[in-house]
C-alpha positions, 0 to 999 in steps of 0.5 A, spaced: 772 215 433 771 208 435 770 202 432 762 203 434 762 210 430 756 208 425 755 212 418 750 213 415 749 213 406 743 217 403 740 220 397 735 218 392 734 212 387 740 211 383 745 216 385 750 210 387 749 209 394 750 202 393 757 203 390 760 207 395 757 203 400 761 196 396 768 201 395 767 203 403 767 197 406 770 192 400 763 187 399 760 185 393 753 188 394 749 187 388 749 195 384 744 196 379 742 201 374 735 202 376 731 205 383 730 200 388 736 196 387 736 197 395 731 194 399 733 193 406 738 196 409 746 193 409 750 194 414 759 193 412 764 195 416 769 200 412 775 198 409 780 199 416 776 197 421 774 204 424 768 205 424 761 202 420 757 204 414 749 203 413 747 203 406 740 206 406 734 205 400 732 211 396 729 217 400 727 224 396 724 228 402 723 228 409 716 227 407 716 219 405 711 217 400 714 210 399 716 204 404 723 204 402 723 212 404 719 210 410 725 206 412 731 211 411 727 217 415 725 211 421 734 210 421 734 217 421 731 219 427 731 214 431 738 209 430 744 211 433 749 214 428 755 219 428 755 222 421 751 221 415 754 221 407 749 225 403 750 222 395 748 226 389 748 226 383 752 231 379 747 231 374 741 233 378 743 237 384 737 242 384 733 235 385 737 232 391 739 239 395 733 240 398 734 234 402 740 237 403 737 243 406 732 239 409 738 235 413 742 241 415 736 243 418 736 237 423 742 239 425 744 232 422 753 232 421 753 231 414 757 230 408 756 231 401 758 227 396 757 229 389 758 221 384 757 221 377 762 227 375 763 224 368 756 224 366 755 231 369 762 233 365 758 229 359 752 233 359 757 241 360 756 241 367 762 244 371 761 245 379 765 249 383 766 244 390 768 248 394 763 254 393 758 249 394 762 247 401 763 254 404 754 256 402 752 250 405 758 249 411 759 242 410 764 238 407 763 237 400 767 232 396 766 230 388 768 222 386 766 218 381 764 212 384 764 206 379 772 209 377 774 209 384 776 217 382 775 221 390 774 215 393 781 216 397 779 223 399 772 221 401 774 216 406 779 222 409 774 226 410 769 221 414 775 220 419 776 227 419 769 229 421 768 223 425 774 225 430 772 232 429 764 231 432 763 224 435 756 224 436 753 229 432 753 237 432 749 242 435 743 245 431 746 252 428 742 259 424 737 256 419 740 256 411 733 257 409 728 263 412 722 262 409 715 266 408 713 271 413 706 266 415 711 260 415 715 263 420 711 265 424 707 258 425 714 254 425 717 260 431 710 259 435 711 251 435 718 252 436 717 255 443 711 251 445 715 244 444 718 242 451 722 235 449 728 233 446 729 230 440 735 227 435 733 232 431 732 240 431 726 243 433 724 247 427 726 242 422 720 238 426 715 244 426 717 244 418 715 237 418 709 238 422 707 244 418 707 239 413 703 234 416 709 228 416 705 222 420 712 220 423 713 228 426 706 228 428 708 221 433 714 224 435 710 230 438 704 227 440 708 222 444 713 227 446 708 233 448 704 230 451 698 235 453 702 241 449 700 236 442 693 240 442 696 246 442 701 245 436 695 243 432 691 249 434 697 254 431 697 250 425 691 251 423 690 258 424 693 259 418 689 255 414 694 254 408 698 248 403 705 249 408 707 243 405 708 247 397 710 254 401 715 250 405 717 246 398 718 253 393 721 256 398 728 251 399 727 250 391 728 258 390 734 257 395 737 251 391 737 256 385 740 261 388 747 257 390 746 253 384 748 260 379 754 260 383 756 253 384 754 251 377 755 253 369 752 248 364 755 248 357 749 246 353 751 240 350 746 238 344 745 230 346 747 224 341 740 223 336 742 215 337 741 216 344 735 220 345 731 216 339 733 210 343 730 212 349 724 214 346 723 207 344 723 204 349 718 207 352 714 208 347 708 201 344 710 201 338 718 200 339 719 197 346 714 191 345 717 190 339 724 191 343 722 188 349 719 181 344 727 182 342 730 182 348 726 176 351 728 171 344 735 173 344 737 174 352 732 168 355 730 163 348 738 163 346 742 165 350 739 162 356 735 156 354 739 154 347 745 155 349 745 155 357 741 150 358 742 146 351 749 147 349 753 147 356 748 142 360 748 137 354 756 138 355 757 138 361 752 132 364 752 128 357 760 128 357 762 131 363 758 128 368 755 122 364 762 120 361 766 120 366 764 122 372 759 118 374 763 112 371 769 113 375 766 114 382 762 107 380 768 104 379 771 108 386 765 105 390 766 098 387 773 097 391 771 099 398 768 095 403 762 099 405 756 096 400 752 101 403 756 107 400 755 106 393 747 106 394 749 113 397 753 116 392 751 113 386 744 110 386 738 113 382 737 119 388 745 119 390 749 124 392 753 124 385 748 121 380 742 126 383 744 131 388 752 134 385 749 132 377 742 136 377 746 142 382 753 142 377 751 140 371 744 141 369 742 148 373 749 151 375 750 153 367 742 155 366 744 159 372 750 162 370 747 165 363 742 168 367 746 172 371 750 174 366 744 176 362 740 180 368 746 184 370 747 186 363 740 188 363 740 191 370 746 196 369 743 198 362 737 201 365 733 197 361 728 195 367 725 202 369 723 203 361 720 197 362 716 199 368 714 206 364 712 201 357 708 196 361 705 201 367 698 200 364 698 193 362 700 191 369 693 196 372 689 191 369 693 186 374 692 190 380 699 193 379 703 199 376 709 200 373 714 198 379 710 191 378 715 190 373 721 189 377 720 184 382 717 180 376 722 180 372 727 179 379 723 172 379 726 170 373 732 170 377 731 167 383 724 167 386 725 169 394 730 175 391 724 177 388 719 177 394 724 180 398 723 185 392 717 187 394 718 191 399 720 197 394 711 197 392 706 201 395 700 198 399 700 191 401 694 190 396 699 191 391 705 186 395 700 181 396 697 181 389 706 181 386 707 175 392 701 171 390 703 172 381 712 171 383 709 164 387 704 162 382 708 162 375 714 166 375 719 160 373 725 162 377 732 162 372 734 155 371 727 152 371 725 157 366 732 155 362 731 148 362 723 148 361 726 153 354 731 148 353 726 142 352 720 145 349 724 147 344 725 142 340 717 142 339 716 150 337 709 149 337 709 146 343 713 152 346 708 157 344 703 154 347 706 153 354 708 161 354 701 162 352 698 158 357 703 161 362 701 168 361 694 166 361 694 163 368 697 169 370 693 174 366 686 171 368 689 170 376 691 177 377 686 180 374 681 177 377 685 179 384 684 186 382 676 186 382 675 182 388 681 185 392 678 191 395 683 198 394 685 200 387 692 200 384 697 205 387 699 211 384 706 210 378 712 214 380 720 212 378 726 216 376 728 214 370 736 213 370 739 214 363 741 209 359 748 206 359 753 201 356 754 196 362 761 196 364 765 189 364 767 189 371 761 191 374 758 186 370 762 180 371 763 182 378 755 181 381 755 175 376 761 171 380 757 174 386 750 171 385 753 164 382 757 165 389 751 165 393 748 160 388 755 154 391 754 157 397 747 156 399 743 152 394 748 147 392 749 145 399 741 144 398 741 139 393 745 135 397 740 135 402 734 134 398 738 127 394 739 125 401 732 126 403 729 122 397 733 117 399 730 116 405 723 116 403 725 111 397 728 107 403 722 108 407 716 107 402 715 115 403 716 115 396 712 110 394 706 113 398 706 120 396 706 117 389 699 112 390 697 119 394 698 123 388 697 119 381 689 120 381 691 128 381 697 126 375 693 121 371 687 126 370 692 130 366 695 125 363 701 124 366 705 117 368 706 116 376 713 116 377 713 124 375 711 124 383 719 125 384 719 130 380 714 134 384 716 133 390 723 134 389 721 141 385 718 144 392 725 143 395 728 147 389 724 149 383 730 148 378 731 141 381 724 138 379 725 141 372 732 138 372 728 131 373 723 132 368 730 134 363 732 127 366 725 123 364 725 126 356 733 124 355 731 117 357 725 117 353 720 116 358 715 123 356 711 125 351 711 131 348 703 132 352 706 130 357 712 134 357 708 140 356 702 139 361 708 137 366 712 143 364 705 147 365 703 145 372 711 144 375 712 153 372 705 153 376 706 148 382 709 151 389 714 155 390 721 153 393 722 152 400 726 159 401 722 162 396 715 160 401 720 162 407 720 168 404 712 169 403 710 167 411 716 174 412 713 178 408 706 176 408 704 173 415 704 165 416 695 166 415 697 169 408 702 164 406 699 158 408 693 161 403 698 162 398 700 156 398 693 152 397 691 157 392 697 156 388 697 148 388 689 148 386 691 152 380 697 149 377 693 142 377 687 146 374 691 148 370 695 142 368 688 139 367 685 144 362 691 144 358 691 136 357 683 136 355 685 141 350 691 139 347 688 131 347 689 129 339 693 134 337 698 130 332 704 131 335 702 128 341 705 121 341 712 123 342 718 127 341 
């Protein structure tokens, strides 16, 4: 064993891979209690330093049905790995062990990991381990992951296996014998092969028989012209292998299980389970999620994130005291050239560190607390299951839901998120609506926070939003050719978020947040000096004020819109700044609210779209993006012109 061994992670959605990859190698990795937390693989090195381990996305078969499953299997038959850790849930073992067989069948080196025996113990589920190990021949250990409960054992196990097989194992009898026409194509194709492979050969002619699209590459390029006889010998037969290969290991999982599990029937909480039925269902989880938003995003992160602690924090802190003393720093040194610097209209202090500190670091912060609570009680995928149709209107299904709702924290995360949806159809429309007006965490806390000292004006906006957004994606749908993918998501069980978990991915996401943005804010107050400087400033603004004064708006909010393609909270916070001064009216604070939630993504965010989508497909997103929210803007200012409310605040 050396410091180049390399372990593997897998198992399906939502078993704890993640949290065993963080406890393995001591990292903060965001763990979340909903498929598709993972979706790229993470790379750590493990505690001690011998050996690395990759956390892989969601995989239930070798016979991939999603893009997260597409890149676990590639990492297994193609990337160079000594051991790969197979996590289960105690709860649903007849569901993970025909992966298991499938994985003993590639002749792969493996570990069991069976996590969550607490939520098993709950249910009356008891397992005999060890029975378990001597059936499969496999090391077997039992943890439960977010306790650190067998995480010692575990990490002794991987070193024992690392030392003991180096770079793998040779490919022993098979655990399952299957129907007599199943045996008889996989023995035929077994023969006839003639390369060499990571893994077995018959557990690629079980994928082959199977009609896997990787298998069917490996052997066409592998076999060369013996490719045709392959095929001929699984055609002979003429049947579905794919559901006979399938009941047959599901038959064996069942014989192990009735030595290896005893379940004592425990009648579950009638509180838990007519909770779960709620959120599911219409008539309770539309009134739950309109609860959800109102408390969590309107008064949590709009009132008292964006009122409370920005009004304290820029009013008193910033406002009184910081900015006051630095001036007078400044005015005792010899350079005249530092004060425009650091405490002009666009300084370092007065606009970079006030705006990134003051004004989004709190809305921020609230956020990401709300999120992680939302995240660990499994929430989200109830949402995904409540909202499935809705979103069909859309060109989207139920997994829609959660790059989305991701958006409200950070848009380039979101897009990134992307990856868990099916076709590109599917990913091109969720890109397009995350960038169009999906308002990330801390605009929308600051747009909330300022709205809402006119509720009628609030409403209005979150109308106008969603009607932009609806109209956009339906009619993405008719014109984009291809249909809505099929909907299919585990539903993990309910949970009360612990404490720990919660405030540790907090403090890490406001960690990234110090780390990569502020630092953008510094960047971007510097960047607006030089053009006030310069008179950039002042031709973009006679460039942009014809687009401004058709909807109503004063020039000088041209700062704001090109500050908000650096950072979307950071043009938000210039409109926060424009209506404390008394420089907007309640139009103007609505229309220019409307078109900032609409107007260009920021610029990691648009980074993000050209990685995913391409340079053709991001430059067309950003066009179509800027003629909507300007058409929007000026739509919304013909309709609201005259309303009684529209002198001021």
């Amino acid at each position: 064993m050396g410091r180049g061994a390399r372990v593997v992670l897998v198992g399906r959605p939502n078993v704890g891979k993640s949290v065993l990859f963080n406890q393995l190698t001591n990292s903060l990795g965001m763990v979340s209690n909903y498929p598709g937390t993972t979706v790229e693989v993470r790379t750590g090195e493990s505690s001690n330093g011998s050996y690395q381990v990759l956390d892989t996305p969601g995989i239930f078969s070798m016979l991939p049905i999603s893009a997260e499953e597409e890149v676990t299997l590639s990492i297994l038959l193609e990337r160079d790995y000594c051991l790969v850790v197979q996590v289960v849930e105690a709860k649903n073992l007849e569901k993970s062990l025909p992966f298991t067989i499938q994985l003993l069948e590639a002749g792969l080196p493996l570990i069991l990991v069976v996590n969550m025996l607490d939520e098993g113990e709950k249910l009356g589920i008891r397992l005999n381990l060890e029975e378990l190990e001597r059936q499969l021949k496999v090391p077997v250990a039992g943890t439960v992951a977010t306790g650190g409960k067998g995480l010692k054992k575990l990490k002794q196990v991987i070193e024992q296996e690392l030392r003991k097989r180096g770079a793998g194992k040779d490919y022993l009898s098979p655990l399952v014998d299957y129907s007599p026409s199943v045996e008889r194509s996989l023995k035929k194709i077994v023969f006839n092969m003639e390369g060499i492979y990571r893994f077995s050969k018959r557990s690629l002619g079980l994928m082959f028989l199977q009609g896997e699209s990787r298998a069917e590459d490996l052997l066409k390029e592998g076999e060369g012209n013996n490719y045709r006889l392959l095929k001929e010998i699984r055609e002979i037969e003429c049947r579905d292998f794919s559901l006979l290969i399938n009941s047959w290991r599901l038959h064996k999982v069942r014989e192990m299980l009735k030595d290896v599990a005893r379940v004592q029937e425990k009648e579950s909480p009638w509180r838990h389970t007519l909770l779960n039925r709620i959120t599911i269902h219409p008539l309770g989880g539309l009134p739950l999620l309109f609860l959800v938003l109102y408390v969590g995003l309107y008064k949590f992160v709009g009132v008292f994130g964006a009122g409370t602690l920005v009004d304290y924090l820029d009013g008193y802190i910033f406002q009184e005291w910081v900015i006051p003393h630095m001036k007078a720093v400044v005015e005792f040194l010899p350079l005249p050239g530092l004060s425009y610097l650091l405490v002009s209209p666009y300084g370092i202090f007065t606009l970079g560190l006030r705006y990134g500190l003051a004004i989004v670091l709190p809305v921020v912060s609230i956020f990401f607390l709300f999120l992680s609570l939302v995240e660990d009680s499994g929430y989200l995928p109830r949402l995904a299951m409540l909202l499935d149709r809705l979103f069909k209107m859309f060109g989207l299904n139920g997994r829609g839901v959660i790059p989305l709702v991701l958006g409200l924290g950070c848009g380039t995360m979101a897009v990134l998120s992307t990856r868990t949806l099916e076709g590109k159809r599917e990913k091109f429309i969720a890109v397009f609506l995350l960038a169009l007006g999906i308002p990330c965490s801390a605009q929308l806390g600051i747009i909330l926070a300022m709205l809402a000292m006119n509720p009628a004006a609030l409403v209005i906006w979150g109308i106008s939003l969603l009607t932009v957004l609806g109209t956009t994606g339906y009619l993405m749908d008719k014109i984009l050719p291809g249909e809505a993918a099929k909907f299919y998501m585990e539903i993990p069980p309910l949970r009360i978020p612990q404490p720990v978990s919660v405030i540790k991915k907090t403090l890490a996401r406001i960690q990234w947040y110090m780390k990569e943005v502020i630092p953008l804010f510094i960047v971007v107050s510097l960047v607006m000096l030089v053009s006030s400087l310069t008179g950039l400033l002042g031709l973009l603004t006679e460039m942009v004020a014809p687009f401004l004064q058709a909807m109503g708006l004063p020039r000088h909010l041209t700062s704001v819109f090109m500050i908000g393609f650096f950072r979307r909270d950071y043009g938000a916070a210039g409109l926060y700044t424009l209506l404390q001064e008394g420089q907007l009216t309640v139009n103007q604070l609505l229309v220019g609210s409307l078109t900032l939630s609409l107007f260009l993504p920021c610029i990691a965010q648009f980074v993000m779209i050209i990685k995913e989508q391409g340079y053709a497909k991001g430059l067309v997103i950003l066009i179509l993006v800027i003629l909507l929210a300007f058409l929007a803007g000026y739509l919304l200012n013909l309709l609201i012109t005259g309303l009684p409310w529209s002198t001021g605040i």
